[in-house]
N, CA, C and O atoms as a Tinker XYZ file with bonds, in Angstrom:
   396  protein
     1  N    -20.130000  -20.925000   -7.085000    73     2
     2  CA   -18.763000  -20.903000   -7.574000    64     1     3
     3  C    -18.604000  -21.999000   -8.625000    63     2     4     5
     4  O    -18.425000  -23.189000   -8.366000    81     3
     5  N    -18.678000  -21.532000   -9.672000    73     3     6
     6  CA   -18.620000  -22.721000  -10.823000    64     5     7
     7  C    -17.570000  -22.743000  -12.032000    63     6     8     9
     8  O    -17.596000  -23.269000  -13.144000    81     7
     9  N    -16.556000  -21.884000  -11.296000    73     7    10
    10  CA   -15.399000  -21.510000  -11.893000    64     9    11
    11  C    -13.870000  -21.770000  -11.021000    63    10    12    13
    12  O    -13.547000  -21.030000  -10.092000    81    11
    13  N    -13.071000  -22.852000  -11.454000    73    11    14
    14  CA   -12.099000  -22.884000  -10.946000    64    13    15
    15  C    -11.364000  -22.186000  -10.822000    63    14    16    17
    16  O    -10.755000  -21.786000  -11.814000    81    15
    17  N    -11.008000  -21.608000   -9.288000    73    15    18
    18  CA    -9.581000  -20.745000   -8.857000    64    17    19
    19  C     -8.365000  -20.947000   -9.303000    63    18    20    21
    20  O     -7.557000  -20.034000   -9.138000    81    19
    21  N     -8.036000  -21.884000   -9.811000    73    19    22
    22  CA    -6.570000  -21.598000  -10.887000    64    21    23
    23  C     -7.008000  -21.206000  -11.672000    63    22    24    25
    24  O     -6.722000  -20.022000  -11.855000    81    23
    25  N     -7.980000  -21.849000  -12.683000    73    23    26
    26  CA    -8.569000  -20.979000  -13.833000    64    25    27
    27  C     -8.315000  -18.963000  -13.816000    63    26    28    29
    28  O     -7.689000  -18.075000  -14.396000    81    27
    29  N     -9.202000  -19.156000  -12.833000    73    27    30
    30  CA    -9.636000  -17.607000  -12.438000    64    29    31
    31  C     -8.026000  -16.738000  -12.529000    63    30    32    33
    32  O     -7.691000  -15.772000  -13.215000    81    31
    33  N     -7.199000  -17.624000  -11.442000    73    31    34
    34  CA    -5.580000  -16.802000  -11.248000    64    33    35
    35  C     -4.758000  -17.098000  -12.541000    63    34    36    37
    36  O     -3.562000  -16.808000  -12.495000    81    35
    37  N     -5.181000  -17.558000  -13.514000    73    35    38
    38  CA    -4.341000  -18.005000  -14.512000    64    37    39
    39  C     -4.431000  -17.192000  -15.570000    63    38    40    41
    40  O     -4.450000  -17.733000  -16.676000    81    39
    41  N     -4.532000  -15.211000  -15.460000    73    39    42
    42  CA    -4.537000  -14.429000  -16.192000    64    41    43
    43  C     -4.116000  -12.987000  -15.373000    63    42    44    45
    44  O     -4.747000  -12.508000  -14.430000    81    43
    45  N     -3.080000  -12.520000  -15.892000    73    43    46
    46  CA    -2.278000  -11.330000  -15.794000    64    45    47
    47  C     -3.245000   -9.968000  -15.154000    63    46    48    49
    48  O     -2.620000   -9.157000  -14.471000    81    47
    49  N     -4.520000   -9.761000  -15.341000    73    47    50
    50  CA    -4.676000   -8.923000  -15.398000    64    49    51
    51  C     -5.813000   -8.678000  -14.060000    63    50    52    53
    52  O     -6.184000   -7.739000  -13.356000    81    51
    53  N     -6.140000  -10.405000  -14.231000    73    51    54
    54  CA    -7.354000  -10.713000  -12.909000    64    53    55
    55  C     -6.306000  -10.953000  -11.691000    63    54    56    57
    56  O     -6.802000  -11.122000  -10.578000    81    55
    57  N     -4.893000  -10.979000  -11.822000    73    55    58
    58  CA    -4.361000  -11.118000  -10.604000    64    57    59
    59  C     -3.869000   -9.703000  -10.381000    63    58    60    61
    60  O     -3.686000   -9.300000   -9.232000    81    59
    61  N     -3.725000   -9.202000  -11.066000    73    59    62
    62  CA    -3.764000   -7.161000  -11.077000    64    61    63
    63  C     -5.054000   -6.646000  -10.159000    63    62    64    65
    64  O     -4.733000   -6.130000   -9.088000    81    63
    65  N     -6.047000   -6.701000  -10.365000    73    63    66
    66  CA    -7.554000   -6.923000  -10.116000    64    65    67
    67  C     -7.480000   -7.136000   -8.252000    63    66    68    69
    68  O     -7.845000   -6.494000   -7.267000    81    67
    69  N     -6.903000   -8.202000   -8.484000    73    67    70
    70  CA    -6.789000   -8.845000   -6.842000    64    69    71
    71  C     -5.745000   -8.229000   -6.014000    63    70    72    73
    72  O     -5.782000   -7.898000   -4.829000    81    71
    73  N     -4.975000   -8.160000   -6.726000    73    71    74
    74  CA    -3.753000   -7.234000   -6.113000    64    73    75
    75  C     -4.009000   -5.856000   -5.735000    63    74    76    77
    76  O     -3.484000   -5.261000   -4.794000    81    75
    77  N     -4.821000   -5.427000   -6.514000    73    75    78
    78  CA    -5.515000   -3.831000   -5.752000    64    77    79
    79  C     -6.176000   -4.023000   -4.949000    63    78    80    81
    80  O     -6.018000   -3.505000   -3.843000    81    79
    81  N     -7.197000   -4.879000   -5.251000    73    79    82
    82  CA    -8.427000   -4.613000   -4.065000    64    81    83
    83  C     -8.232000   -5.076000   -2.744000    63    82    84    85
    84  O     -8.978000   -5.132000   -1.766000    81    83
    85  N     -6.798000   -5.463000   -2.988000    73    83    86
    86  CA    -5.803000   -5.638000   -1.494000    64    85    87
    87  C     -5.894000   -4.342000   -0.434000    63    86    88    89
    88  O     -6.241000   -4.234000    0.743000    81    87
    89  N     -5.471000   -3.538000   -1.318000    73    87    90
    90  CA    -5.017000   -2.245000   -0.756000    64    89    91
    91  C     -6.067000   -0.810000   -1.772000    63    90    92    93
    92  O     -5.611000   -0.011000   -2.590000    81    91
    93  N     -7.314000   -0.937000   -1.357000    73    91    94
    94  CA    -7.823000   -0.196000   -2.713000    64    93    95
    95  C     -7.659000    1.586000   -2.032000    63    94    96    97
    96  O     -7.563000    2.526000   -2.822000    81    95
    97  N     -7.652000    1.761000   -0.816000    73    95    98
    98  CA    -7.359000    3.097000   -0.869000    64    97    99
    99  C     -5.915000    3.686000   -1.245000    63    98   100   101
   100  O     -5.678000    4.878000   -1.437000    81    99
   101  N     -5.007000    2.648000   -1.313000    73    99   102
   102  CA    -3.496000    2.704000   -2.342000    64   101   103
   103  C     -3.911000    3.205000   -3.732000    63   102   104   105
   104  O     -3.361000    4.214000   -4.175000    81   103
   105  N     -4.992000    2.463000   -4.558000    73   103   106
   106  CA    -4.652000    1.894000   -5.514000    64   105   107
   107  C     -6.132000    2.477000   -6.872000    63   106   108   109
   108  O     -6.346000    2.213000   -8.055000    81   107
   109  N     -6.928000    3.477000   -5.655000    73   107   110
   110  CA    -7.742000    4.222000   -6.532000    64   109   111
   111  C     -8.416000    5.265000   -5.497000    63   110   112   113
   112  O     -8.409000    5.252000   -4.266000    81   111
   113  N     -9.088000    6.305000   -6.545000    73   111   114
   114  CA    -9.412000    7.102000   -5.843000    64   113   115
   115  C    -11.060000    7.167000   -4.966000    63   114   116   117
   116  O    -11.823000    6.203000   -5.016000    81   115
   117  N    -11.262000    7.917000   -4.518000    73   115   118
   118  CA   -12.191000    7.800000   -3.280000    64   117   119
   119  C    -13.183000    8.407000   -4.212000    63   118   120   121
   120  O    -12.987000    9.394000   -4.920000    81   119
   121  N    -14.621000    7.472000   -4.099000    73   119   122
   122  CA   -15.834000    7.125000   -4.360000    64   121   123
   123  C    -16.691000    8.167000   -4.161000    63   122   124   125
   124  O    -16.823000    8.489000   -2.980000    81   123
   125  N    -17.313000    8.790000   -4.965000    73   123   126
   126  CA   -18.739000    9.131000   -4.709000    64   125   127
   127  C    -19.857000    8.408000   -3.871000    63   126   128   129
   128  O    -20.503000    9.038000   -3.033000    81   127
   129  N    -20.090000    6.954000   -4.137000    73   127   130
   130  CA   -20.897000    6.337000   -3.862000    64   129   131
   131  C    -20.409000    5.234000   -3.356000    63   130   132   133
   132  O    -19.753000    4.781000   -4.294000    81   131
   133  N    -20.317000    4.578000   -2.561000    73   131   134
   134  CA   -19.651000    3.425000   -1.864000    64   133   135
   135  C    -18.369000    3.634000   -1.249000    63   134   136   137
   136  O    -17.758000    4.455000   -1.934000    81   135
   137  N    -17.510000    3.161000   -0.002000    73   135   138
   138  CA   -16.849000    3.140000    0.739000    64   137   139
   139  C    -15.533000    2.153000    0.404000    63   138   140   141
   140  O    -15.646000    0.996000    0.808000    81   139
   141  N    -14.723000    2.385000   -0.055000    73   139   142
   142  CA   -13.247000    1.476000   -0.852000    64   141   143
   143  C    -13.077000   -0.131000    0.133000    63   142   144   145
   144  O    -12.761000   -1.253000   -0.263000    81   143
   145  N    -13.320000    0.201000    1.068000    73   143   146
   146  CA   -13.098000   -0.963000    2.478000    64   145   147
   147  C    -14.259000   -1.481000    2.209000    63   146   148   149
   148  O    -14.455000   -2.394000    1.408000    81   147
   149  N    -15.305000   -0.762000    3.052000    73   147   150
   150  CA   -16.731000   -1.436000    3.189000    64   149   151
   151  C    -17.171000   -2.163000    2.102000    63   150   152   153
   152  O    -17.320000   -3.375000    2.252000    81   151
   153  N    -17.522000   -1.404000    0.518000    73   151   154
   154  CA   -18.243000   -1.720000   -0.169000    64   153   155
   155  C    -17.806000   -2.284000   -1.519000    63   154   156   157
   156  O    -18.461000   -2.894000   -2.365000    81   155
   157  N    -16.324000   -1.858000   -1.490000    73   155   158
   158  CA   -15.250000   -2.384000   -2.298000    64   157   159
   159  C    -15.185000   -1.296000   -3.572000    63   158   160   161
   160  O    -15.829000   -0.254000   -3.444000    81   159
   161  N    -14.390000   -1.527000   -4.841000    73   159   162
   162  CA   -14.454000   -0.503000   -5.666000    64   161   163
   163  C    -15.398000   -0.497000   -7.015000    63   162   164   165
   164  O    -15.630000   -1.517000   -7.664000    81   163
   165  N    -15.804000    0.548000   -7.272000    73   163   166
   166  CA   -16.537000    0.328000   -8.959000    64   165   167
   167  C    -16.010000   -0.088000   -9.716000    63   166   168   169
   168  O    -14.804000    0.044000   -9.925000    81   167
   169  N    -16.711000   -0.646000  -10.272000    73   167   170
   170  CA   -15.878000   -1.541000  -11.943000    64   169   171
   171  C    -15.336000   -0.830000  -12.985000    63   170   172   173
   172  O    -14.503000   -1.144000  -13.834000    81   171
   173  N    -16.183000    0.567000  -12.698000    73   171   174
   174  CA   -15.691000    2.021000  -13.715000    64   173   175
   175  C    -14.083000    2.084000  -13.478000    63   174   176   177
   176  O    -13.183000    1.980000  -14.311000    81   175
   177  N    -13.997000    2.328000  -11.801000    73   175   178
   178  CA   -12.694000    2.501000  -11.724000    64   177   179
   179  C    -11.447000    1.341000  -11.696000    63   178   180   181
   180  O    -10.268000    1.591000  -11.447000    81   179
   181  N    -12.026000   -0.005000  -12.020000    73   179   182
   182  CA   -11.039000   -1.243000  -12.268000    64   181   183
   183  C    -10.840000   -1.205000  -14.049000    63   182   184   185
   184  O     -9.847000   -1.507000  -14.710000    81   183
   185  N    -12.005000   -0.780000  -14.441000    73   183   186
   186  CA   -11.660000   -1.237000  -16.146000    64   185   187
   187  C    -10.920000    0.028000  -16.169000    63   186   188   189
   188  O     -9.849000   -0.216000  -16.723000    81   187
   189  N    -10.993000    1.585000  -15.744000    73   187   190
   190  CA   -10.110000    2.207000  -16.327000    64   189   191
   191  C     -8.147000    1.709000  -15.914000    63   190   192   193
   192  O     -7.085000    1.779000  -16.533000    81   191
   193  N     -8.627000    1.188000  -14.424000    73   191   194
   194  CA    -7.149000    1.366000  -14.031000    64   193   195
   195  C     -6.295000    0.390000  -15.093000    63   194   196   197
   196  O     -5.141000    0.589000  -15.474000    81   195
   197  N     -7.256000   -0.818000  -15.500000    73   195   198
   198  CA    -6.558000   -2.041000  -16.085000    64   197   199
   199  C     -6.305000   -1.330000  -17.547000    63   198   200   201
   200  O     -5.366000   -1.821000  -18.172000    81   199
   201  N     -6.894000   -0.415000  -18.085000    73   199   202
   202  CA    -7.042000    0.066000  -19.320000    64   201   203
   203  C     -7.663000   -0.766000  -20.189000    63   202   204   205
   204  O     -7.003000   -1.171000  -21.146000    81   203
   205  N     -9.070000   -1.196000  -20.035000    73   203   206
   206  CA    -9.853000   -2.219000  -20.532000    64   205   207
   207  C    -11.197000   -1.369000  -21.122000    63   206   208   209
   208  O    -11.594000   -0.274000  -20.723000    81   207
   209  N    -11.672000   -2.060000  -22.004000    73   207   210
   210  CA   -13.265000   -1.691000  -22.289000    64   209   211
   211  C    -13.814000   -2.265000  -20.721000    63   210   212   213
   212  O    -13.204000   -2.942000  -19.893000    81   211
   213  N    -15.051000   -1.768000  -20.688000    73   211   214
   214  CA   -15.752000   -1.615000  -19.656000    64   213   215
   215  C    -16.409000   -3.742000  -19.746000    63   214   216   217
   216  O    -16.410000   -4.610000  -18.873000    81   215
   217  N    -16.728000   -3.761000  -20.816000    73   215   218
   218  CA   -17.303000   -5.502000  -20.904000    64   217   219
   219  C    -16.006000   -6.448000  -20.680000    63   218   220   221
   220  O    -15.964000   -7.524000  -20.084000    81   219
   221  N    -14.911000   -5.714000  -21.355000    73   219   222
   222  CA   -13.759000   -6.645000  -21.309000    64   221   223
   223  C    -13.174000   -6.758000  -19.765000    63   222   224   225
   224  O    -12.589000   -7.829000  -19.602000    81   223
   225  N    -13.190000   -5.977000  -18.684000    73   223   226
   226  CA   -13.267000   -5.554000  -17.153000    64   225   227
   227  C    -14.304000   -6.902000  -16.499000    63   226   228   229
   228  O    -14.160000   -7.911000  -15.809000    81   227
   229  N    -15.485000   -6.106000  -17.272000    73   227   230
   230  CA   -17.006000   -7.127000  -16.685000    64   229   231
   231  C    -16.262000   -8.820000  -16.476000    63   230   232   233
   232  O    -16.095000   -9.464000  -15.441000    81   231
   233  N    -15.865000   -9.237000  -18.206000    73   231   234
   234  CA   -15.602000  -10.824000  -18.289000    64   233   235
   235  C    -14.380000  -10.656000  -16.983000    63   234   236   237
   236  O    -14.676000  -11.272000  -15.959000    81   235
   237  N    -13.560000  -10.176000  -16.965000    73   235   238
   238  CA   -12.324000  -10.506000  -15.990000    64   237   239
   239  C    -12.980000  -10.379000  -14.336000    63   238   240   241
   240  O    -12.301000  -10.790000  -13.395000    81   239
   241  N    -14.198000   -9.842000  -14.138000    73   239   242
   242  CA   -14.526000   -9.853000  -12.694000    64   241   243
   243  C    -15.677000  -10.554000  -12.317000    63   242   244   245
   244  O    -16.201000  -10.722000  -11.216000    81   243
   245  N    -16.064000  -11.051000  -13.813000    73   243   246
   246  CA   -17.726000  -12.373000  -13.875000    64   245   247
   247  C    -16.609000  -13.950000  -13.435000    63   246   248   249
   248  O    -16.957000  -15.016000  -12.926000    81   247
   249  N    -15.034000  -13.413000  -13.961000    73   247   250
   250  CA   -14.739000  -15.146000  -13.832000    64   249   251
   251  C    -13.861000  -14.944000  -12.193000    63   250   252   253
   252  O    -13.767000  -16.014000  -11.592000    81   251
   253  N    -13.434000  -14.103000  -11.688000    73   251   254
   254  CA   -13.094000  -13.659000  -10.566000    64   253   255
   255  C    -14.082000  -14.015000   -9.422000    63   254   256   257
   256  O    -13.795000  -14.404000   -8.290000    81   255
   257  N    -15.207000  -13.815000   -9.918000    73   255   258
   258  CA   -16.866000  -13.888000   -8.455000    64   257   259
   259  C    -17.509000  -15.186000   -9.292000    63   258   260   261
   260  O    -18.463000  -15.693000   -8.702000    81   259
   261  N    -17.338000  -15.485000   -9.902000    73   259   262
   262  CA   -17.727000  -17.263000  -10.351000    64   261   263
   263  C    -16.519000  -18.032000   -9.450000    63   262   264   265
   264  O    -16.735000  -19.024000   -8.754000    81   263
   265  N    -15.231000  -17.388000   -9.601000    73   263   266
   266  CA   -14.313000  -18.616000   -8.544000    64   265   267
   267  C    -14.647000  -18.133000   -7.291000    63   266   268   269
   268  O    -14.212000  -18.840000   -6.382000    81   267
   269  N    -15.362000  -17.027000   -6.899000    73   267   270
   270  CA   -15.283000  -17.050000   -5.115000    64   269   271
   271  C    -14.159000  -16.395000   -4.758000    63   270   272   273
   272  O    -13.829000  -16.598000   -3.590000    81   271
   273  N    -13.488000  -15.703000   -5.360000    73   271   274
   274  CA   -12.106000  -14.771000   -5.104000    64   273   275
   275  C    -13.041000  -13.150000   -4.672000    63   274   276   277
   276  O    -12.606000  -12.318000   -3.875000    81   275
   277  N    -13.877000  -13.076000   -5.151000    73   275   278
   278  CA   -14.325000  -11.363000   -4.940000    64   277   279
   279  C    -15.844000  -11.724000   -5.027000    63   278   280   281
   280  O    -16.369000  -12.803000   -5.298000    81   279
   281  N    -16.532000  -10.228000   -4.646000    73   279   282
   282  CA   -17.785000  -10.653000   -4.222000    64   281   283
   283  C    -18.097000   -8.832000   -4.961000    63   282   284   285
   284  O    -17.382000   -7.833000   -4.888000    81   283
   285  N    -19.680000   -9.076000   -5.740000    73   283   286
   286  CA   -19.852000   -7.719000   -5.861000    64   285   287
   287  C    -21.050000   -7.190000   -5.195000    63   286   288   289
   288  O    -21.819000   -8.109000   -4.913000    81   287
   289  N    -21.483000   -6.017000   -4.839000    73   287   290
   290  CA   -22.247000   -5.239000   -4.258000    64   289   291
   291  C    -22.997000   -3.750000   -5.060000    63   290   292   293
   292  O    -22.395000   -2.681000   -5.168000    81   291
   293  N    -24.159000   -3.956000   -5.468000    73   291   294
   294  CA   -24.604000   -3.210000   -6.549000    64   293   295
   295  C    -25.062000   -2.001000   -5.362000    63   294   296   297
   296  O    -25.778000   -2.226000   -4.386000    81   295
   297  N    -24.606000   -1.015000   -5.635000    73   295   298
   298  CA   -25.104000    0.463000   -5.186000    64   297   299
   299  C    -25.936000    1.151000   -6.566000    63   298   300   301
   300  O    -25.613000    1.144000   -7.754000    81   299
   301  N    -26.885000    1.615000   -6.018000    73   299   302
   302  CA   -26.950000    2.190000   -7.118000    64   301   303
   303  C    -27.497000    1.834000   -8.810000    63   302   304   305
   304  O    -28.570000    1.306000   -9.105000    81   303
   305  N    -26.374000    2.315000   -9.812000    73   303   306
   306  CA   -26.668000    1.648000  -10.846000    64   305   307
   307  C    -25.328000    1.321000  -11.338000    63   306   308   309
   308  O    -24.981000    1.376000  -12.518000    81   307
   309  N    -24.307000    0.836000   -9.938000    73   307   310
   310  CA   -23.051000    0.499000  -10.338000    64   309   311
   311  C    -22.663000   -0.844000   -9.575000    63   310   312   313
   312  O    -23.449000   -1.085000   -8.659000    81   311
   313  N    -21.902000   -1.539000   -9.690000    73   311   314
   314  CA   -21.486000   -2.384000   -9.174000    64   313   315
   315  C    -20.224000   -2.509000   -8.326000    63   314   316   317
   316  O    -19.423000   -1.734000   -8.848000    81   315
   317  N    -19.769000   -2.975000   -7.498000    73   315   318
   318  CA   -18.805000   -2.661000   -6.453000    64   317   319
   319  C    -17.778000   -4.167000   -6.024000    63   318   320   321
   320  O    -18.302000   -5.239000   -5.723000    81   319
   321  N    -16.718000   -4.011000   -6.063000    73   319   322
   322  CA   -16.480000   -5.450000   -5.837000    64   321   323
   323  C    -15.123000   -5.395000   -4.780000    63   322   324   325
   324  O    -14.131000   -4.676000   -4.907000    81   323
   325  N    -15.387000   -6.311000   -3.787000    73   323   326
   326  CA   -13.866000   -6.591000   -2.632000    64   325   327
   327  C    -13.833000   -7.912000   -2.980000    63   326   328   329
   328  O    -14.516000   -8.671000   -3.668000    81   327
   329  N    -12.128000   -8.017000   -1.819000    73   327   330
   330  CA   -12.071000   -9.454000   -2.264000    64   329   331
   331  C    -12.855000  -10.191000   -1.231000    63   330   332   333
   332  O    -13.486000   -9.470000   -0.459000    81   331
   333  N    -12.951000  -11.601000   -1.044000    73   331   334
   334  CA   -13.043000  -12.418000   -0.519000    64   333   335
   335  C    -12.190000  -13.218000    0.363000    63   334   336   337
   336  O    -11.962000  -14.418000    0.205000    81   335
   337  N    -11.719000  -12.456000    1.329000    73   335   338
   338  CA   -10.600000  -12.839000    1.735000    64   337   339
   339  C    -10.757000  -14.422000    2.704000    63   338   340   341
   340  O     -9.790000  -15.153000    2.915000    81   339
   341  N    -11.803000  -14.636000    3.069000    73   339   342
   342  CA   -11.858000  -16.241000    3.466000    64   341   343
   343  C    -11.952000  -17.065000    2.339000    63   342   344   345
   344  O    -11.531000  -18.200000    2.561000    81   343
   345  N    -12.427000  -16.842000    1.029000    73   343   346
   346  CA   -12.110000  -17.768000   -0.168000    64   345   347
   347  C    -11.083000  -17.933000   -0.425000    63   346   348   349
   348  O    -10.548000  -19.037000   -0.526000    81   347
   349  N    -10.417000  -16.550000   -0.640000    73   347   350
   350  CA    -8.471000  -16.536000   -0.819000    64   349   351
   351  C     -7.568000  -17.434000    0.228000    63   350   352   353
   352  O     -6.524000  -17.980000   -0.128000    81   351
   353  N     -8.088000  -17.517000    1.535000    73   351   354
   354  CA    -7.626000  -18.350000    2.325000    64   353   355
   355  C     -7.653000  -19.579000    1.917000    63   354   356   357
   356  O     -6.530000  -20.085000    1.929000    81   355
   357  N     -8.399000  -20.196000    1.597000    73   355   358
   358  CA    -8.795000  -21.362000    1.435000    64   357   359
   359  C     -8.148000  -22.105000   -0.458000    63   358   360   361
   360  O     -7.894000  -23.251000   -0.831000    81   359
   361  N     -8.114000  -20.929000   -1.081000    73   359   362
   362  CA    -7.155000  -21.627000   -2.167000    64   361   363
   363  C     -6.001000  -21.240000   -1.983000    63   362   364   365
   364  O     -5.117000  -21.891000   -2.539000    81   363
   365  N     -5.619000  -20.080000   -1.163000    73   363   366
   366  CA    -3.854000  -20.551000   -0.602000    64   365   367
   367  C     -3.247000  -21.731000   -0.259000    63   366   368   369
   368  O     -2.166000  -22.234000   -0.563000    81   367
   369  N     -4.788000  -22.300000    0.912000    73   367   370
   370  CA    -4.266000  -23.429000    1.658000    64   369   371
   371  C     -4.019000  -24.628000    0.283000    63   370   372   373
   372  O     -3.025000  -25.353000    0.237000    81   371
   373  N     -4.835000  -24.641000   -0.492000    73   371   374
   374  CA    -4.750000  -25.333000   -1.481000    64   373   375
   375  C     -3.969000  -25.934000   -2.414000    63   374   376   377
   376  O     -3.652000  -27.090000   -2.694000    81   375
   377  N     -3.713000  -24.700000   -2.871000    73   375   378
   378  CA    -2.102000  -24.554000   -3.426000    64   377   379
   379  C     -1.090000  -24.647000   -2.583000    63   378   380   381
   380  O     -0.154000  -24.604000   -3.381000    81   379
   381  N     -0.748000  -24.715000   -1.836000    73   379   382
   382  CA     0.036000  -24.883000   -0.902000    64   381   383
   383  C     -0.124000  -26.589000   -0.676000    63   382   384   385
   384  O      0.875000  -27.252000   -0.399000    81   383
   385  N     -1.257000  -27.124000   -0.799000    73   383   386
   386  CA    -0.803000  -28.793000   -0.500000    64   385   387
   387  C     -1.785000  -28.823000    0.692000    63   386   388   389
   388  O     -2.299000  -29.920000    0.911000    81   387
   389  N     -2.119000  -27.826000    1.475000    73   387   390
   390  CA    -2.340000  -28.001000    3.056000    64   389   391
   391  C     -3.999000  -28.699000    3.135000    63   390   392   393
   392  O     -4.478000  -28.539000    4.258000    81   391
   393  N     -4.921000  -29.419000    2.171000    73   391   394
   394  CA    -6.269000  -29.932000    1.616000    64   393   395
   395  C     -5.878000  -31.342000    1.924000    63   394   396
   396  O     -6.650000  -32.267000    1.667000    81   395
């Protein structure tokens, strides 16, 4: 993790990002290849939802899993990403003062 978590939350589109993969069977559709819960979602289907080029997606989820907010899982010849929900814990507590 060599990327600071405010950094990381300090863009519109990576907290969009996080905000789905909250709820990803809400928030995209069901996978060919990997499991929305288990294995988290393709990046195909985050850069389209964000309406991004596919590299411009990549940079927003390379600085997302550099802070330890999401974690990815390569199936395949795709990549897959959930959040991290004990990292997220831990910069809540943060922000919050509770450190």
């Amino acid at each position: 993790m060599d990327v600071n978590p405010i950094k990381a939350l300090a863009n519109a589109n990576r907290l969009l990002v996080l905000d789905w993969l909250r709820d990803p069977e809400k928030h995209f559709p069901p996978q060919r290849d990997g499991d929305l819960i288990r294995d988290g979602v393709c990046a195909l289907y985050i850069a389209e939802k964000l309406g991004v080029s596919q590299p411009t997606c990549g940079e927003h989820l390379k600085v997302l899993s550099q802070a330890g907010l999401i974690e990815g899982k390569k199936i395949k010849q795709w990549v897959f990403y959930r959040r991290d929900e004990e990292r997220i814990a831990v910069v809540k507590e943060m922000l919050n003062g509770d450190w």
